[in-house]
C-alpha positions in Angstrom: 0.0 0.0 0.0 3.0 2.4 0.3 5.2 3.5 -2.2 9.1 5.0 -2.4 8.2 9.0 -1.9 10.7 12.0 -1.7 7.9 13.9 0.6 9.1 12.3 3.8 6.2 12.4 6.6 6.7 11.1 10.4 6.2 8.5 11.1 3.4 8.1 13.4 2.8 5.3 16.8 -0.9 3.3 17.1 -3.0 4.9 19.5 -4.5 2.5 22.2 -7.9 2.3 20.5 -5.6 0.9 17.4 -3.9 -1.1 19.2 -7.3 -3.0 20.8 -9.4 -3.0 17.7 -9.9 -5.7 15.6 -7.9 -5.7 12.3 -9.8 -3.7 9.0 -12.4 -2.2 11.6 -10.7 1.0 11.7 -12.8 2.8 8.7 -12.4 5.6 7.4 -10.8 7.4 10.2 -7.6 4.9 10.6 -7.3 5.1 6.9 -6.9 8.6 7.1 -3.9 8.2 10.2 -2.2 5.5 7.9 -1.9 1.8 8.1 0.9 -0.2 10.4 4.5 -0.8 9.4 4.2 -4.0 9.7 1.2 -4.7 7.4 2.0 -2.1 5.1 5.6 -4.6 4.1 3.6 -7.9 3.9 1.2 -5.9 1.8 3.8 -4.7 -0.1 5.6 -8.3 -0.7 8.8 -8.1 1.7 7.9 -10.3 4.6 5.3 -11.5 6.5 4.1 -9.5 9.5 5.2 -11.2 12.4 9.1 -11.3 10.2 8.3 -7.5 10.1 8.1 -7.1 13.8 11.1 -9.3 13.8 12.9 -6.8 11.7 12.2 -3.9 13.2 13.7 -5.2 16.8 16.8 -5.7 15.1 17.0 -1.9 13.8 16.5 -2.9 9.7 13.7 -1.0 8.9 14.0 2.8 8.7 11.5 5.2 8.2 11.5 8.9 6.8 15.0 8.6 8.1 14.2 7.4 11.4 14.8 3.9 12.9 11.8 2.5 13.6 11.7 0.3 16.9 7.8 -0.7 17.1 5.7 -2.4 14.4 3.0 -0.1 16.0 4.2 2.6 14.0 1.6 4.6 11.2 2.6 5.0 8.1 1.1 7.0 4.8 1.6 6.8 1.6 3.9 9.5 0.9 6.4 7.9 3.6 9.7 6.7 2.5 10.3 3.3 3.5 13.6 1.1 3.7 14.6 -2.2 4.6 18.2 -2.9 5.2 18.9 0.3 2.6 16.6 -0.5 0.2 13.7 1.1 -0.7 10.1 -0.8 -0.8 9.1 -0.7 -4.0 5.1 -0.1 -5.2 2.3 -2.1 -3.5 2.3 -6.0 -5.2 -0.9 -7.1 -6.6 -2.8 -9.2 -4.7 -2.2 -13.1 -5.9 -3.6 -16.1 -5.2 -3.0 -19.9 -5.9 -4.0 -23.7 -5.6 -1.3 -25.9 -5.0 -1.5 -29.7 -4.5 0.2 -30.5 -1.9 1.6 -34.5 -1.4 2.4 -36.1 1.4 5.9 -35.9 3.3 6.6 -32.1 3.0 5.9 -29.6 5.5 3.6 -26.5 5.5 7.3 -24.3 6.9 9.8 -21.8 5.7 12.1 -23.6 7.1 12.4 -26.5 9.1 15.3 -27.4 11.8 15.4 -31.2 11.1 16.2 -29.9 7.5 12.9 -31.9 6.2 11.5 -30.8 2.5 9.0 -28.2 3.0 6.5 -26.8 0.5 8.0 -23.4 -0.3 11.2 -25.0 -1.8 9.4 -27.2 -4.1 7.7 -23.7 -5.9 8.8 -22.1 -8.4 11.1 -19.0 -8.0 9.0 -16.7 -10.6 6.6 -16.8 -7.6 8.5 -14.6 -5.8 7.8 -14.8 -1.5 4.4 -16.5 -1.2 3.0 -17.7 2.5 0.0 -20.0 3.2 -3.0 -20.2 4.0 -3.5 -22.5 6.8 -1.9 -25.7 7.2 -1.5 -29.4 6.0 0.8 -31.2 7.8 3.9 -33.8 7.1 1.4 -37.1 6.1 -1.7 -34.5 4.5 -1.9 -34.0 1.1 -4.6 -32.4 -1.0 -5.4 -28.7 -1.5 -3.3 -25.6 -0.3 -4.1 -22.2 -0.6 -1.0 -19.6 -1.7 -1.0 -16.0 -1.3 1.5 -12.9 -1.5 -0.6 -11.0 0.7 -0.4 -11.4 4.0 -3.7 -9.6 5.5 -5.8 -12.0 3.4 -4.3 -15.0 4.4 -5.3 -14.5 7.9 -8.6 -13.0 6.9 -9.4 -16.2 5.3 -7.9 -18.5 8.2 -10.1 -16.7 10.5 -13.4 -18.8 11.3 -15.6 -15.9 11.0 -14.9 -16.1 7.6 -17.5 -18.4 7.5 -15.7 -20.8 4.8 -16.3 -24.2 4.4 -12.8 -26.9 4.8 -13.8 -30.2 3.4 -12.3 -33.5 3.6 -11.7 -36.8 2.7 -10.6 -38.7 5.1 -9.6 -42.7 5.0 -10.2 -44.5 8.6 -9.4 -47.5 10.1 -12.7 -49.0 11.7 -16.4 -49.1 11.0 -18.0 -45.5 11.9 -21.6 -45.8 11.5 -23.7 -43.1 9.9 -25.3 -42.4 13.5 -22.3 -42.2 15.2 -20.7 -39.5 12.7 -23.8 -37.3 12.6 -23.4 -36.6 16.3 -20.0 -34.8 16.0 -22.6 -31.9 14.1 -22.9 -30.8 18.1 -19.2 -31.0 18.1 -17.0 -32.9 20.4 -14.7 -32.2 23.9 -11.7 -33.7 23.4 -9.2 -33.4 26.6 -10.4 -30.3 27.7 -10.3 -28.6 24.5 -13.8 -28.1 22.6 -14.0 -28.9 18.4 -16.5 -27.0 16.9 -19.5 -29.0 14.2 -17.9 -31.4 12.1 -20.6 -32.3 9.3 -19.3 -35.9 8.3 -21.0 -38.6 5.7 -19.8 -42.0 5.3 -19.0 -42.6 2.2 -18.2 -46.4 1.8 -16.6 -49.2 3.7 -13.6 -50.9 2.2 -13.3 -54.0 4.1 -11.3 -53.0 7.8 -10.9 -49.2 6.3 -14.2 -46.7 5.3 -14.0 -43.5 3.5 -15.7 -40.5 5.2 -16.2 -36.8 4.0 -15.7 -34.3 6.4 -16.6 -30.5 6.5 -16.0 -27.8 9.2 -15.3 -23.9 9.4 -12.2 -24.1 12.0 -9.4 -25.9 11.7 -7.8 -26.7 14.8 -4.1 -27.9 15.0 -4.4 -32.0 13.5 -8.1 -31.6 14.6 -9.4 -34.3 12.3 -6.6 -37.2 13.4 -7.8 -35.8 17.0 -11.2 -36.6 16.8 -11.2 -39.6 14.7 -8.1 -41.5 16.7 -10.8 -40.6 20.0 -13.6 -42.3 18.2 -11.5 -44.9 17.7 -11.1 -44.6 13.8 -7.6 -43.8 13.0 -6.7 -41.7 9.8 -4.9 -43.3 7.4 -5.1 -41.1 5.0 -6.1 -37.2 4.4 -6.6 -35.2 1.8 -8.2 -31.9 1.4 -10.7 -31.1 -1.3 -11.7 -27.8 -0.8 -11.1 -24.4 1.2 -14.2 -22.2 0.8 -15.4 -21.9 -2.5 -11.7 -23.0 -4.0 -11.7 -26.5 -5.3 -9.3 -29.4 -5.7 -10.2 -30.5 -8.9 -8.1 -32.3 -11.0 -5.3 -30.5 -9.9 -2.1 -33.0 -10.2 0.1 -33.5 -7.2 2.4 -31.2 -6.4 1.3 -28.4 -9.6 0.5 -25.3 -8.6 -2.3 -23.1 -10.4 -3.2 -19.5 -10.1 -6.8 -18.0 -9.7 -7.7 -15.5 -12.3 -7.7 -12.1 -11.1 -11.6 -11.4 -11.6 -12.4 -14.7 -9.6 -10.4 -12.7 -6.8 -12.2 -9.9 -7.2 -16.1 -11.9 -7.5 -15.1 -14.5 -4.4 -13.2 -11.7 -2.1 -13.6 -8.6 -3.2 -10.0 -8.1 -4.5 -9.4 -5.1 -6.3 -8.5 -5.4 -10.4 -4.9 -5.8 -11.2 -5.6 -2.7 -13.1 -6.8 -0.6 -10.5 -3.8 -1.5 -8.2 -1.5 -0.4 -11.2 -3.0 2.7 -11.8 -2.8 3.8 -8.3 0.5 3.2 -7.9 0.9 5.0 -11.1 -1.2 7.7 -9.7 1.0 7.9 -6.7 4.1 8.1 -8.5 2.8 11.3 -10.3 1.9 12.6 -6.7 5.1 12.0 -5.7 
């Protein structure tokens, strides 16, 4: 949302009432004050936001000048923004892809035990993409890629109101009856699972097939509940995240979403607009 400007501006801390309200709530009155540091770079393509806050600690991020030491810093656009001496370019566009993701890499920038993750099996062209949610090591099936980094936690957010939906293989013989009682959700060691809308799908000797469908998704929440049931996963594969489909989308190829199915399904401004602003703000500047 920012751009490289020669009219440097102050930059400018988050009031408390920033600071307690809920993210994109602000209206037009916070718009007017700027947006945070922090968003404005994983808006803008660098980092994510939680890297951001990272950054600043360490003294890389410099504002108008200054050295900024809290991500709760207010910026405009006609600040001048640099990360270790380099200038943040125009806001990117924002992109959005399916990927297929197989089994036996991780949903991780970087893992310690040096395991294959994801990101390193994209291509470069894609330039720094994060997810949206999680599969882990033994899921496969549908994962959601994004350069922005305000819509990926938009959409992880259960308020969203989107739809996850599984197939899942089990060991064991669930019953119809038993699986239409997890709709009131389920208590699990002291933590609560919201409704899970599962349908058995068919029974394959010892093993059955079972779609499942919920709007939070809870860290390994399915192996949770089934392996309490006493139906262990064997196998897990998502099908769909929200109105974003699986398809017949081949393991481990990723495909992007056309820019006006952003715009329809999320309200995503045009790739033109975003080009002509920045245009418009490079004439301003």
């Amino acid at each position: 949302m920012t751009s490289v400007s020669s009219k440097p501006s102050s930059p400018q801390p988050a009031d408390k009432a920033d600071s307690d309200s809920p993210e994109g709530e602000g209206g037009e009155k916070d718009a007017e004050k700027g947006e945070r540091i922090a968003k404005v770079l994983a808006r803008a393509g660098v980092c994510s936001r939680r890297e951001a806050e990272r950054w600043i600690a360490d003294g890389r991020v410099v504002v108008d000048n200054k050295v900024l030491t809290t991500p709760a810093f207010l910026v405009t656009e006609s600040s001048l923004i640099v990360v270790d001496g380099k200038p943040v370019g125009e806001t990117q566009p924002t992109r959005l892809w399916r990927y297929h993701k197989p089994i036996g890499v991780l949903t991780t920038h970087n893992d310690p035990q040096g395991r294959p993750t994801v990101f390193e099996r994209l291509p470069p062209s894609l330039g720094r993409v994060i997810s949206i949610g999680r599969l882990d090591f033994n899921s496969e099936g549908l994962l959601l890629l994004t350069n922005d980094g305000a819509l990926a936690r938009r959409l992880e957010l259960p308020t969203t109101g989107w739809t996850r939906r599984y197939r899942v293989r089990v060991h064991g013989n669930p019953t119809e009856d038993e699986l239409a009682k997890l709709k009131r959700g389920i208590e699990i060691e002291g933590v609560r699972y919201g409704s899970i809308e599962a349908t058995l799908d068919r029974q394959q000797g010892a093993n059955a097939w079972v779609t499942l469908a919920l709007n939070e998704g809870k860290n390994r929440e399915i192996r949770k509940v089934m392996d309490h049931l006493g139906w262990p996963v064997t196998r897990l594969i998502r099908v769909a995240y929200g109105p974003f489909q699986l398809g017949n989308l081949e393991r481990d190829r990723i495909d992007e979403v056309p820019g006006k199915v952003l715009t329809s399904q999320l309200g995503v401004p045009k790739r033109e607009s975003m080009a002509k602003k920045n245009a418009d703000r490079r004439r301003a500047s």
